[in-house]
PyMOL Python script that loads the backbone (N, CA, C, O; Angstrom):
from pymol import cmd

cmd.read_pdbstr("""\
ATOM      1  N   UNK A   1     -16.986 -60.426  38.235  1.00  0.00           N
ATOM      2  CA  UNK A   1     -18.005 -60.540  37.231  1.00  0.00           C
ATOM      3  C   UNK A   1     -17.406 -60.182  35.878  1.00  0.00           C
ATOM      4  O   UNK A   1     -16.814 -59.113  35.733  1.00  0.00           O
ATOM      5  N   UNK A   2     -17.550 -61.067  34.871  1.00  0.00           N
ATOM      6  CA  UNK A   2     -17.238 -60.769  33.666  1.00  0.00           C
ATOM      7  C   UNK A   2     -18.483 -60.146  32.882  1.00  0.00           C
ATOM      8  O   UNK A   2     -19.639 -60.109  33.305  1.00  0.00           O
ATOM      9  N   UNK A   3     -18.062 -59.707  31.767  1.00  0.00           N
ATOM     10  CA  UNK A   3     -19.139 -58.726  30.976  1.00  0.00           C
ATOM     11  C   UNK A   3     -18.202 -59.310  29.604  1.00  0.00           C
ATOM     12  O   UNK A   3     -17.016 -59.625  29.499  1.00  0.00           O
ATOM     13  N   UNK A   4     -19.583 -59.281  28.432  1.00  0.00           N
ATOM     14  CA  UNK A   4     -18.756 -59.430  27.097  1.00  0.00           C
ATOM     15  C   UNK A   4     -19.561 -58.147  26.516  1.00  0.00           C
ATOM     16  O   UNK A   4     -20.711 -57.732  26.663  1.00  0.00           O
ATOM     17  N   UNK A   5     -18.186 -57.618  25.635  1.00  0.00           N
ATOM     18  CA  UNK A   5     -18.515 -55.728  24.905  1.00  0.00           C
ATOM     19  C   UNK A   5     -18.357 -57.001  23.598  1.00  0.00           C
ATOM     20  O   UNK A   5     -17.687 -58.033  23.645  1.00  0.00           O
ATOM     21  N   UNK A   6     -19.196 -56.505  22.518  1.00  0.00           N
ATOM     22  CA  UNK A   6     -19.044 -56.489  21.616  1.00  0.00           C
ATOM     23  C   UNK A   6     -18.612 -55.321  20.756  1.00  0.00           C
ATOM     24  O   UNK A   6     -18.955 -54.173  21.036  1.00  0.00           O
ATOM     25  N   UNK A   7     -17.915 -55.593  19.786  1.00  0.00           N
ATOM     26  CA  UNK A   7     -17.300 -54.587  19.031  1.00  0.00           C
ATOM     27  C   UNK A   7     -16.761 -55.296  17.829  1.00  0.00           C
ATOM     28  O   UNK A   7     -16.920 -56.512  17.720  1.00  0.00           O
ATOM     29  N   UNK A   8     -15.891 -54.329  16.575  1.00  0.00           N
ATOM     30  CA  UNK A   8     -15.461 -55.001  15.079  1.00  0.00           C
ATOM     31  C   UNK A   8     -14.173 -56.172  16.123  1.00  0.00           C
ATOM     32  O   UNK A   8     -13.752 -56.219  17.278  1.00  0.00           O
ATOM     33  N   UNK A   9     -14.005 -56.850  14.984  1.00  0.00           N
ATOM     34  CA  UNK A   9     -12.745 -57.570  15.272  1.00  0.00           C
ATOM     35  C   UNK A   9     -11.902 -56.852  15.112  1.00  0.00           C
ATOM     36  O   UNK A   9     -11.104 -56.995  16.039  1.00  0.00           O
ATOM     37  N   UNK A  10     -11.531 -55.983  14.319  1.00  0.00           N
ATOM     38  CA  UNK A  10     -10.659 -54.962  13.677  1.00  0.00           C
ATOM     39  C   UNK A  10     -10.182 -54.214  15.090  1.00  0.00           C
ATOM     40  O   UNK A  10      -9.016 -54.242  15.484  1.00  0.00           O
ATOM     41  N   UNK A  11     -10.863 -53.792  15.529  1.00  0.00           N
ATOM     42  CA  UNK A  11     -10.925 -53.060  16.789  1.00  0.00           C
ATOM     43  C   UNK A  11     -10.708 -53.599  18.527  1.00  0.00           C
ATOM     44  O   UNK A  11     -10.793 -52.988  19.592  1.00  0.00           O
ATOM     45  N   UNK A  12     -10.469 -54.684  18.261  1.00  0.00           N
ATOM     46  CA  UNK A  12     -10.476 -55.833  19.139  1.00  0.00           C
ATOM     47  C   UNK A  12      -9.072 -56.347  19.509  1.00  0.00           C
ATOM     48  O   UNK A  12      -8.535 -56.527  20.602  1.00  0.00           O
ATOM     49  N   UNK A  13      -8.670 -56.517  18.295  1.00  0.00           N
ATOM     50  CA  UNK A  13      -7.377 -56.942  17.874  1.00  0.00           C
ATOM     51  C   UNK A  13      -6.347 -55.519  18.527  1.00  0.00           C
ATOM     52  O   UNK A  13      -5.337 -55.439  19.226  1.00  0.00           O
ATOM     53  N   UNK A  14      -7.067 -54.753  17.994  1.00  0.00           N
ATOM     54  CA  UNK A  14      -6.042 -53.225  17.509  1.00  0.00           C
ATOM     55  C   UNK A  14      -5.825 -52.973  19.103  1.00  0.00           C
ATOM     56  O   UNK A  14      -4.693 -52.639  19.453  1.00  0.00           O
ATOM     57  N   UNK A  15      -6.860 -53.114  20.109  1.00  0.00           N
ATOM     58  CA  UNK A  15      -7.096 -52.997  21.565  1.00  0.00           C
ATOM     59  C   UNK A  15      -6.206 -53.819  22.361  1.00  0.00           C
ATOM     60  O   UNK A  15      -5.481 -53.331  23.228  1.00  0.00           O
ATOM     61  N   UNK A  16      -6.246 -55.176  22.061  1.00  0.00           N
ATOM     62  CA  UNK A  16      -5.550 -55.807  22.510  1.00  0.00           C
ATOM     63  C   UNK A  16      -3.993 -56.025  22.346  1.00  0.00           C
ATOM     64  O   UNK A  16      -3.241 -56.624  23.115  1.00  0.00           O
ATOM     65  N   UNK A  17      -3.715 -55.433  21.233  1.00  0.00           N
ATOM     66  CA  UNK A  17      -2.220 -54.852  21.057  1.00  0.00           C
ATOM     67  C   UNK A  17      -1.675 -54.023  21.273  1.00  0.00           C
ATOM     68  O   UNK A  17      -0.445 -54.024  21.221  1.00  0.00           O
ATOM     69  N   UNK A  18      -2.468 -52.871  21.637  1.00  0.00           N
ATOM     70  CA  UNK A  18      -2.143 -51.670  22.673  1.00  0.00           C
ATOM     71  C   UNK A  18      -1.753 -51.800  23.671  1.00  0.00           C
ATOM     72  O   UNK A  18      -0.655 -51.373  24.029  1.00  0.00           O
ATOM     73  N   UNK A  19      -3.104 -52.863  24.884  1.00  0.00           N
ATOM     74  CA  UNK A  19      -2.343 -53.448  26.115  1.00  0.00           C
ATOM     75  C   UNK A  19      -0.892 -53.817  26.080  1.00  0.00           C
ATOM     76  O   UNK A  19      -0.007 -53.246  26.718  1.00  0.00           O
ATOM     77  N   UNK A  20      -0.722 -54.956  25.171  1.00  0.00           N
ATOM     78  CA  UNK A  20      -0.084 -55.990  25.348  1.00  0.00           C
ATOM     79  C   UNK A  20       1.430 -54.984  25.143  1.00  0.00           C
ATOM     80  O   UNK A  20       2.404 -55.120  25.883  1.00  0.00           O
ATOM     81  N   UNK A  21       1.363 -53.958  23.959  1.00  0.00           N
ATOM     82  CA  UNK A  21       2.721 -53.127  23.760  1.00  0.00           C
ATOM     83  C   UNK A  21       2.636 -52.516  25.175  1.00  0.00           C
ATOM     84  O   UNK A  21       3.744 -52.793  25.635  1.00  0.00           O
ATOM     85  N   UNK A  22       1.923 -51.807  26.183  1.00  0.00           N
ATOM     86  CA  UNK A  22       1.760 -50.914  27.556  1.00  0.00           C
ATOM     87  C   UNK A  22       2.116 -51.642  28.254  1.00  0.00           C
ATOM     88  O   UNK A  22       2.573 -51.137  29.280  1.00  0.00           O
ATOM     89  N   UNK A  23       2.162 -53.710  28.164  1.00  0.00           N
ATOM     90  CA  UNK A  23       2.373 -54.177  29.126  1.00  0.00           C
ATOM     91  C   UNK A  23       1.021 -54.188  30.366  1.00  0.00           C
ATOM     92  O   UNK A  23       1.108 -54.957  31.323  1.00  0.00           O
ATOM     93  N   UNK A  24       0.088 -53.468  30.243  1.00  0.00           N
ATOM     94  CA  UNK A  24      -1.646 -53.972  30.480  1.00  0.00           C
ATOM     95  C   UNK A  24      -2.656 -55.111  30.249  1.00  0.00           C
ATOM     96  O   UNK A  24      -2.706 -55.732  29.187  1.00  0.00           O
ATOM     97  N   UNK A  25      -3.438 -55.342  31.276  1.00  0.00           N
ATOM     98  CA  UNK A  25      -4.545 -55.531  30.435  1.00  0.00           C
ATOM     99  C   UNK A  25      -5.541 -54.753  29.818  1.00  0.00           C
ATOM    100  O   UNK A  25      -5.874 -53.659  30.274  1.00  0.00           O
ATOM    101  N   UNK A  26      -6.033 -55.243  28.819  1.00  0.00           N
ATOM    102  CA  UNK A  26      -7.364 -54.473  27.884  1.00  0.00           C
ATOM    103  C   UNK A  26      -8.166 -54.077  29.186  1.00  0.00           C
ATOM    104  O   UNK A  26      -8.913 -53.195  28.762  1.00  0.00           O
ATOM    105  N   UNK A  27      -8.445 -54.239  30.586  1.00  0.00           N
ATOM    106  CA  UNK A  27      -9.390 -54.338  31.505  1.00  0.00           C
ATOM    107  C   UNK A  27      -9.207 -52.603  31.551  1.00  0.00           C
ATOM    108  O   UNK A  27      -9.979 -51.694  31.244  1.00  0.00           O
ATOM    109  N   UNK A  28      -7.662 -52.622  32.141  1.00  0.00           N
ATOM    110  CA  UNK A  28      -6.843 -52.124  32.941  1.00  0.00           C
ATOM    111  C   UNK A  28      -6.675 -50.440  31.632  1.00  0.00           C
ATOM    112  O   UNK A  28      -6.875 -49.249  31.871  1.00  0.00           O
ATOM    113  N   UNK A  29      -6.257 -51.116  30.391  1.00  0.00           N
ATOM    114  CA  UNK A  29      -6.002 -50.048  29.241  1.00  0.00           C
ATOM    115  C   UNK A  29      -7.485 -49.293  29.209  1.00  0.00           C
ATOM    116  O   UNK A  29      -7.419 -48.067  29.121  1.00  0.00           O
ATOM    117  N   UNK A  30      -8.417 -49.704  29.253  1.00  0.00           N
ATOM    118  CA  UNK A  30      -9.781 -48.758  29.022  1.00  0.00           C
ATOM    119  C   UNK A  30     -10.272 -48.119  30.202  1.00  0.00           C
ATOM    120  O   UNK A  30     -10.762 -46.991  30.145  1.00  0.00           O
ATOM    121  N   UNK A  31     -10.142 -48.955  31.583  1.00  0.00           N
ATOM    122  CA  UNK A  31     -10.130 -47.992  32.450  1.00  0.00           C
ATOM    123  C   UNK A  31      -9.193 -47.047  32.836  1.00  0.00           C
ATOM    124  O   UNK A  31      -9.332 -46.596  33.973  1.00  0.00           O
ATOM    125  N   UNK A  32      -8.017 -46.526  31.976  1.00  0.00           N
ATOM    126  CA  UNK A  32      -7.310 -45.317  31.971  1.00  0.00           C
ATOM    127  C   UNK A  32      -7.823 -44.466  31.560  1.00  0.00           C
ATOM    128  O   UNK A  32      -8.081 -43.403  32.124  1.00  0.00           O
ATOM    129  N   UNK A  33      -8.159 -44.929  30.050  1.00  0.00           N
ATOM    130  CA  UNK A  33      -8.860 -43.807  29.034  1.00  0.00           C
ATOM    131  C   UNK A  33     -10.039 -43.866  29.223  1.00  0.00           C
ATOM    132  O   UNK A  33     -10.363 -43.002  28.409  1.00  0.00           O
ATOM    133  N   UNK A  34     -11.290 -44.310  29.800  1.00  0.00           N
ATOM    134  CA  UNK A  34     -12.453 -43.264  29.615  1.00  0.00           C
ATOM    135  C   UNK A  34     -13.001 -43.406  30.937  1.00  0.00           C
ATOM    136  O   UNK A  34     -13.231 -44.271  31.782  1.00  0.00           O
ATOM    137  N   UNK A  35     -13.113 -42.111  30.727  1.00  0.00           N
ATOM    138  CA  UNK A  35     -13.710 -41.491  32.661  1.00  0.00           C
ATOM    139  C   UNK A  35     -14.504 -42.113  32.880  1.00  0.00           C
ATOM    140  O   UNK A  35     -15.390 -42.630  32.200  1.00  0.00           O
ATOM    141  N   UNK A  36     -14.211 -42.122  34.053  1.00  0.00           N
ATOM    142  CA  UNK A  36     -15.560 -42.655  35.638  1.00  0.00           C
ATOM    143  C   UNK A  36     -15.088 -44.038  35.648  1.00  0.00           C
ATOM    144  O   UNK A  36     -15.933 -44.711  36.237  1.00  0.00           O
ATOM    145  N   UNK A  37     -14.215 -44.678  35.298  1.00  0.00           N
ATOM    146  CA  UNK A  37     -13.821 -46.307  35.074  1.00  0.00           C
ATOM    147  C   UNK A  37     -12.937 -47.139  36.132  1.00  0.00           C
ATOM    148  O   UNK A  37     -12.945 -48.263  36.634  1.00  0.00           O
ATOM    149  N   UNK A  38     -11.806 -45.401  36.215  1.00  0.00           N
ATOM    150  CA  UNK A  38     -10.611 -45.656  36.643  1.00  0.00           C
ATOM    151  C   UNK A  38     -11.079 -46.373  38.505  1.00  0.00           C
ATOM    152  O   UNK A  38     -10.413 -47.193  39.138  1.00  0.00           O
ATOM    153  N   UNK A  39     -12.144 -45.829  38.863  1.00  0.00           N
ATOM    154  CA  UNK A  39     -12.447 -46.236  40.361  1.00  0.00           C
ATOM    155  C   UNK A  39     -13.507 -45.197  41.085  1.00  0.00           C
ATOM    156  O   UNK A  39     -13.822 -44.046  40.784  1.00  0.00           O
ATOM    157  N   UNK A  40     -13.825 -45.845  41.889  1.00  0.00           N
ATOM    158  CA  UNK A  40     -15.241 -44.511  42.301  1.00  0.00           C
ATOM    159  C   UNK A  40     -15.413 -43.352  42.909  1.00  0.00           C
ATOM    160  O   UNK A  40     -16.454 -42.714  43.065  1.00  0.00           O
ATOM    161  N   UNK A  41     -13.652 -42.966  43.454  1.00  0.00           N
ATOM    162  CA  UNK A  41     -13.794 -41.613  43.978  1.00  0.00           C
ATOM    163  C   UNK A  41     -13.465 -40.959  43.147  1.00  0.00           C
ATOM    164  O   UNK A  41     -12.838 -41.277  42.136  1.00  0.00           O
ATOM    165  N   UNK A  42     -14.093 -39.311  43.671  1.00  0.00           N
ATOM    166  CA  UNK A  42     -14.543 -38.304  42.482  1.00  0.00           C
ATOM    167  C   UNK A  42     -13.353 -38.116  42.042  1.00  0.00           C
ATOM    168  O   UNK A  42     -13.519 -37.966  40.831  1.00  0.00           O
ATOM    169  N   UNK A  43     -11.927 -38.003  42.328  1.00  0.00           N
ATOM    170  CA  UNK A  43     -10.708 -37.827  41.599  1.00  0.00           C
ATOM    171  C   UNK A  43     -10.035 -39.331  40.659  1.00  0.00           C
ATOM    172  O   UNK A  43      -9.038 -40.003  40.921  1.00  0.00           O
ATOM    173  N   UNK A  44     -11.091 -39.486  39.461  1.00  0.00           N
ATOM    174  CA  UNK A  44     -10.295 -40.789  38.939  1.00  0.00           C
ATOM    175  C   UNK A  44      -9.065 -41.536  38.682  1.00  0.00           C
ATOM    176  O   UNK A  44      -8.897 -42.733  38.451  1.00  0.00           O
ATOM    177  N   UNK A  45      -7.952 -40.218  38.808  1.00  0.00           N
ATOM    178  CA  UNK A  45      -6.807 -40.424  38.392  1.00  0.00           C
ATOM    179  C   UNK A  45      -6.010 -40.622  39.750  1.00  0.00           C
ATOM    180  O   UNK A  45      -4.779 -40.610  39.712  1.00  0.00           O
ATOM    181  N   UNK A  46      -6.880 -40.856  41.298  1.00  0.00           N
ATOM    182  CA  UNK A  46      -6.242 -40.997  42.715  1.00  0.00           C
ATOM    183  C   UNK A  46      -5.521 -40.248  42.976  1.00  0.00           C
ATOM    184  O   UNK A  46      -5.156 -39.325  42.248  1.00  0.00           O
ATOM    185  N   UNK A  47      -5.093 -40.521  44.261  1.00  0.00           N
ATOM    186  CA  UNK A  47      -4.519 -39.219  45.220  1.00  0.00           C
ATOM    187  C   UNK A  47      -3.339 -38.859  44.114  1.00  0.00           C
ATOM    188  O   UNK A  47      -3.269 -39.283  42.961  1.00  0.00           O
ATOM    189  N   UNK A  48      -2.361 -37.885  44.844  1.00  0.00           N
ATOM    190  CA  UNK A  48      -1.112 -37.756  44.358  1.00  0.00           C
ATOM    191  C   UNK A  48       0.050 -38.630  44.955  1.00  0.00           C
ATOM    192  O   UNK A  48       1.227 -38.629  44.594  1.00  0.00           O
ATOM    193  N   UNK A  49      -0.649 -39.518  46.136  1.00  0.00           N
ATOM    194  CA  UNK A  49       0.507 -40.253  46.309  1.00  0.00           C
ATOM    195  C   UNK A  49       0.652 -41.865  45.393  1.00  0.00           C
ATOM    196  O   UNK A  49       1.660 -42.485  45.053  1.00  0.00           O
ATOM    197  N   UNK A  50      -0.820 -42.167  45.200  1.00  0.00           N
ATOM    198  CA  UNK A  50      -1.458 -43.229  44.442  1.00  0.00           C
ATOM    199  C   UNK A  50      -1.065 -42.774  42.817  1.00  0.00           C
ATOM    200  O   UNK A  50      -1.267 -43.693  42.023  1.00  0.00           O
ATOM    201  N   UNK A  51      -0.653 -41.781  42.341  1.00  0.00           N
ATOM    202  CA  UNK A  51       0.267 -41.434  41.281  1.00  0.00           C
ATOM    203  C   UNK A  51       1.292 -41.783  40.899  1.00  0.00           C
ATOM    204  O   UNK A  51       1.562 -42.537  39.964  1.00  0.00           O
ATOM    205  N   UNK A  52       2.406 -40.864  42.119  1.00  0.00           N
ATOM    206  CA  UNK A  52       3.481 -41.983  42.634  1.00  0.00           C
ATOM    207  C   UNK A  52       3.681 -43.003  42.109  1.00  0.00           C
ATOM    208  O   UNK A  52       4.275 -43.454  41.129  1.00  0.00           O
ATOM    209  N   UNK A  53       2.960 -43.382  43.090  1.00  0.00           N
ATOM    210  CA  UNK A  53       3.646 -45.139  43.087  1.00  0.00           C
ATOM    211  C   UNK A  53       3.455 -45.629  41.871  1.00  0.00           C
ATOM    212  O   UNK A  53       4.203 -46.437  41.322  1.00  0.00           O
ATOM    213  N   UNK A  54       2.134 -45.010  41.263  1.00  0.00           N
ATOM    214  CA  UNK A  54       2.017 -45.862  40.049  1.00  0.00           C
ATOM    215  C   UNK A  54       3.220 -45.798  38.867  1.00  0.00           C
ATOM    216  O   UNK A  54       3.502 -46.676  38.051  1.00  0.00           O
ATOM    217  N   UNK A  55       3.875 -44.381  39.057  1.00  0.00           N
ATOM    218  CA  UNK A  55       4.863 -43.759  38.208  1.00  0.00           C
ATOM    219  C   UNK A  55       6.181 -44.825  38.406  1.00  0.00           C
ATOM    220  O   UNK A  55       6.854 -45.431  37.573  1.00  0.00           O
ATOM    221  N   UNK A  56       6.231 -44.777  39.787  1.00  0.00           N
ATOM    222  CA  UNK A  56       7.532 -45.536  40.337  1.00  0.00           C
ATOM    223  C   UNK A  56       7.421 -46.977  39.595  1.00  0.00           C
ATOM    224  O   UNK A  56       8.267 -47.404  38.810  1.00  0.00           O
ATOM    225  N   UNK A  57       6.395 -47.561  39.926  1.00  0.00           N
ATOM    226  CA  UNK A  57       6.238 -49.137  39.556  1.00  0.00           C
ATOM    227  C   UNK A  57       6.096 -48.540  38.039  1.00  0.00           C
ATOM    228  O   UNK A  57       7.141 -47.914  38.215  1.00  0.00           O
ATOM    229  N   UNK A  58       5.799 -48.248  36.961  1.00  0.00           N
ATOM    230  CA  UNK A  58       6.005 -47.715  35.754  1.00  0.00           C
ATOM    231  C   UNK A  58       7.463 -47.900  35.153  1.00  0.00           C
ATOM    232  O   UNK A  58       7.907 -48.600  34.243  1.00  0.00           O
ATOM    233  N   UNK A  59       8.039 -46.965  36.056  1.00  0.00           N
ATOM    234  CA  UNK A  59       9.958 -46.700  35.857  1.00  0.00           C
ATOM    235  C   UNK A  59      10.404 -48.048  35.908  1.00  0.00           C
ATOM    236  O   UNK A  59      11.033 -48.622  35.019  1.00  0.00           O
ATOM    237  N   UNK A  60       9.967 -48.621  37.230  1.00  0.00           N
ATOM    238  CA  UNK A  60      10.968 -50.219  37.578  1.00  0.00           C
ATOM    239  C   UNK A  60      10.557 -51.002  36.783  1.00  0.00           C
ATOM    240  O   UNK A  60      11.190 -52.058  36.800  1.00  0.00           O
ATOM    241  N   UNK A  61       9.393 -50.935  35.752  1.00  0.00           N
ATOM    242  CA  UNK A  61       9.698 -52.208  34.390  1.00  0.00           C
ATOM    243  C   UNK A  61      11.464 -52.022  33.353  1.00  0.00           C
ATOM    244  O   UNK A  61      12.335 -52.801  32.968  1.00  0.00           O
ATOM    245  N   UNK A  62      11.264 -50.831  33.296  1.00  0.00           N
ATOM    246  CA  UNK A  62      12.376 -50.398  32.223  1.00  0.00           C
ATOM    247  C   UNK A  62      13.748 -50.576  32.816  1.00  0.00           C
ATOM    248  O   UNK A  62      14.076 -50.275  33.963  1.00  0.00           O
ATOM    249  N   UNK A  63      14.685 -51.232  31.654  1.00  0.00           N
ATOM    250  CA  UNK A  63      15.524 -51.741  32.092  1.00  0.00           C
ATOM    251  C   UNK A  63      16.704 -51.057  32.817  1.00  0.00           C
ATOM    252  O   UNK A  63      17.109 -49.958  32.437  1.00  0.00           O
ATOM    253  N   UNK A  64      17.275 -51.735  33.904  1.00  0.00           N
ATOM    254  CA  UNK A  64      18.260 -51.300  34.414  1.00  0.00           C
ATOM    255  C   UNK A  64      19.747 -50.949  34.030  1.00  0.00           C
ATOM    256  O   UNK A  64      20.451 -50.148  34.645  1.00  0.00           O
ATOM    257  N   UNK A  65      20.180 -51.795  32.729  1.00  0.00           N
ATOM    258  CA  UNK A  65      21.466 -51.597  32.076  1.00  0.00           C
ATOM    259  C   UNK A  65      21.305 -51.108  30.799  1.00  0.00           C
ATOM    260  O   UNK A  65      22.121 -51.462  29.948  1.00  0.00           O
ATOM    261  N   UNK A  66      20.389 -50.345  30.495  1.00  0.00           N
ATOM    262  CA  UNK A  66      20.656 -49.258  29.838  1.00  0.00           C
ATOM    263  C   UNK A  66      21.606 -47.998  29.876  1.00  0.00           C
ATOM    264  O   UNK A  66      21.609 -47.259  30.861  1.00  0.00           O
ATOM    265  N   UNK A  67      22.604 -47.718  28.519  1.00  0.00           N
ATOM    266  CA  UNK A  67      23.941 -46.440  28.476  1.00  0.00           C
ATOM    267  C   UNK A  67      22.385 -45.377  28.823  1.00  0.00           C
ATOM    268  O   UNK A  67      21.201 -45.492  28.507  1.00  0.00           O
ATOM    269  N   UNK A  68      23.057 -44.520  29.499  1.00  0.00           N
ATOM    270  CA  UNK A  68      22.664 -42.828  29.225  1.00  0.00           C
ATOM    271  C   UNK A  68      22.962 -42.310  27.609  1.00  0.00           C
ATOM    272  O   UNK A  68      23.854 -42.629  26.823  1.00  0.00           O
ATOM    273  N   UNK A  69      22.270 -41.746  27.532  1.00  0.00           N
ATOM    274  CA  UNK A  69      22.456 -40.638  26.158  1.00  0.00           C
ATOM    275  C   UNK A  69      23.826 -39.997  26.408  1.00  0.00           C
ATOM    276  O   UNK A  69      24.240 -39.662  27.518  1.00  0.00           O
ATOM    277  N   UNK A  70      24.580 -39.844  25.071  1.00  0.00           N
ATOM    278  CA  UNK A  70      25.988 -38.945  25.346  1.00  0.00           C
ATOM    279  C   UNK A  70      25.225 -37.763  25.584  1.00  0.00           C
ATOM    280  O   UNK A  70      24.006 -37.590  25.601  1.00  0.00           O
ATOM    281  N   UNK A  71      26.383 -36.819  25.801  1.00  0.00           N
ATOM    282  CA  UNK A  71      25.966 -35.122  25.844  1.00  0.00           C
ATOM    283  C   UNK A  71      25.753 -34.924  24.377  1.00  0.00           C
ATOM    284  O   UNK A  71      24.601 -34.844  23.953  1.00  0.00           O
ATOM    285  N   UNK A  72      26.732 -34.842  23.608  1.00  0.00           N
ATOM    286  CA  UNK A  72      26.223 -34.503  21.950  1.00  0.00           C
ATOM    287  C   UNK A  72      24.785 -35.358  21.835  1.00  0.00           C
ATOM    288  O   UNK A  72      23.938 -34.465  21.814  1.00  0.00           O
ATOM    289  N   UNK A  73      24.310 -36.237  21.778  1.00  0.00           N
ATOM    290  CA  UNK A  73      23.078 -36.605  21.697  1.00  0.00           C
ATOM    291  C   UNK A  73      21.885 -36.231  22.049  1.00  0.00           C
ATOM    292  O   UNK A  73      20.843 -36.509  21.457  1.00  0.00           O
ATOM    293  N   UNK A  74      22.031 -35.447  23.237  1.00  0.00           N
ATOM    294  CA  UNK A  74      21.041 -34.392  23.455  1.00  0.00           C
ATOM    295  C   UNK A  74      21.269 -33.066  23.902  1.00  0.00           C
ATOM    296  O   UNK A  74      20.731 -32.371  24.764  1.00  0.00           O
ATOM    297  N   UNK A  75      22.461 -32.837  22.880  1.00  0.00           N
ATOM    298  CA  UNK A  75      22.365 -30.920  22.418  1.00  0.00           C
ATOM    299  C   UNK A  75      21.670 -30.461  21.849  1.00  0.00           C
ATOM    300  O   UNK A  75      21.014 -31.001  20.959  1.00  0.00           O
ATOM    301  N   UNK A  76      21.617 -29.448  22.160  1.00  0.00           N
ATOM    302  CA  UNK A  76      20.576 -28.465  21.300  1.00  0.00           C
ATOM    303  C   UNK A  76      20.598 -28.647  19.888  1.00  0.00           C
ATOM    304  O   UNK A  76      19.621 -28.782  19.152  1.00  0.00           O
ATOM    305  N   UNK A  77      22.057 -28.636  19.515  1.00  0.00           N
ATOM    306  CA  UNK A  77      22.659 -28.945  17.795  1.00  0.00           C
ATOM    307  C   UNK A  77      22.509 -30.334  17.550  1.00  0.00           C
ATOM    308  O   UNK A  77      22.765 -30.642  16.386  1.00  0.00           O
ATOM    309  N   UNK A  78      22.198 -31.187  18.232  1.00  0.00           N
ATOM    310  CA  UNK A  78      21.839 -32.518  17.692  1.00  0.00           C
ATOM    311  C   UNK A  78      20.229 -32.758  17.687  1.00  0.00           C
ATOM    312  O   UNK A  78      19.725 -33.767  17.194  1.00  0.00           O
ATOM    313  N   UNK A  79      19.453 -31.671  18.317  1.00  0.00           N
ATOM    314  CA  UNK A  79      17.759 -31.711  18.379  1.00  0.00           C
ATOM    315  C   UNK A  79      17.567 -31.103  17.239  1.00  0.00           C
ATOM    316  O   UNK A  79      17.200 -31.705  16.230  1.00  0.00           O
ATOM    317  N   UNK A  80      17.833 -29.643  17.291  1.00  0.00           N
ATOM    318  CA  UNK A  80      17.633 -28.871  16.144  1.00  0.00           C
ATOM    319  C   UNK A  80      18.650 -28.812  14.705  1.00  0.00           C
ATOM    320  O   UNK A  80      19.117 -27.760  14.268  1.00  0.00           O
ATOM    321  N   UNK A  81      18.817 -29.826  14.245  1.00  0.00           N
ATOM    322  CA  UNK A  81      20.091 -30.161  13.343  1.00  0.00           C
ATOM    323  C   UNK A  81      19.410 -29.724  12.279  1.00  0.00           C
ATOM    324  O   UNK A  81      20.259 -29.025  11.725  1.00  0.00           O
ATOM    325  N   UNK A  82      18.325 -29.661  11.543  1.00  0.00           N
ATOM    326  CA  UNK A  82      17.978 -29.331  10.536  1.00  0.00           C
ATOM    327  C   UNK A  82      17.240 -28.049  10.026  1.00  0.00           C
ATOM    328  O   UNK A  82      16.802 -27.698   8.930  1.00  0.00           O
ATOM    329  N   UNK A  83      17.288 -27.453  11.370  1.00  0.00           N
ATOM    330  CA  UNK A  83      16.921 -25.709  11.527  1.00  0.00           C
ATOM    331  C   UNK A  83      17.901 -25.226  11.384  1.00  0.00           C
ATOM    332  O   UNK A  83      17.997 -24.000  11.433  1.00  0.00           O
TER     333      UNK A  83
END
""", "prot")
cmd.dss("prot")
cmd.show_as("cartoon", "prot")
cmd.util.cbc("prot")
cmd.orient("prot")
């Protein structure tokens, strides 16, 4: 079943570019953020294994041949360089 929300265009737009940067749909992006959406048991955010996976499938978009950070790149003296 579809449903139409009305709302600004301004706001529409701004929504739908959120998904689209998350890699979501707008369906999918609003039932994260506002409670009772995410699904009907009383823990919205699902088990801890239904976490998981979601985390895992999360990780496996991001690319695989990506360098690691050097060590100087995340020293302490390269975080706090201007303290």
């Amino acid at each position: 079943m579809r449903t139409t929300v009305e709302m600004d265009s301004n706001t529409a737009i701004r929504l739908r570019k959120l998904a689209d940067a998350r890699r979501v749909s707008v369906e999918e992006l609003i039932a994260a953020h506002v409670p009772g959406l995410a699904g009907d048991e009383p823990d919205a955010n699902g088990s801890s294994e239904e976490r998981v996976q979601a985390f895992e499938a999360w990780v496996a978009e991001f690319p695989k041949d990506t360098p690691p950070l050097s060590d100087d790149a995340v020293s302490r003296a390269s975080i706090y360089r201007d303290r």
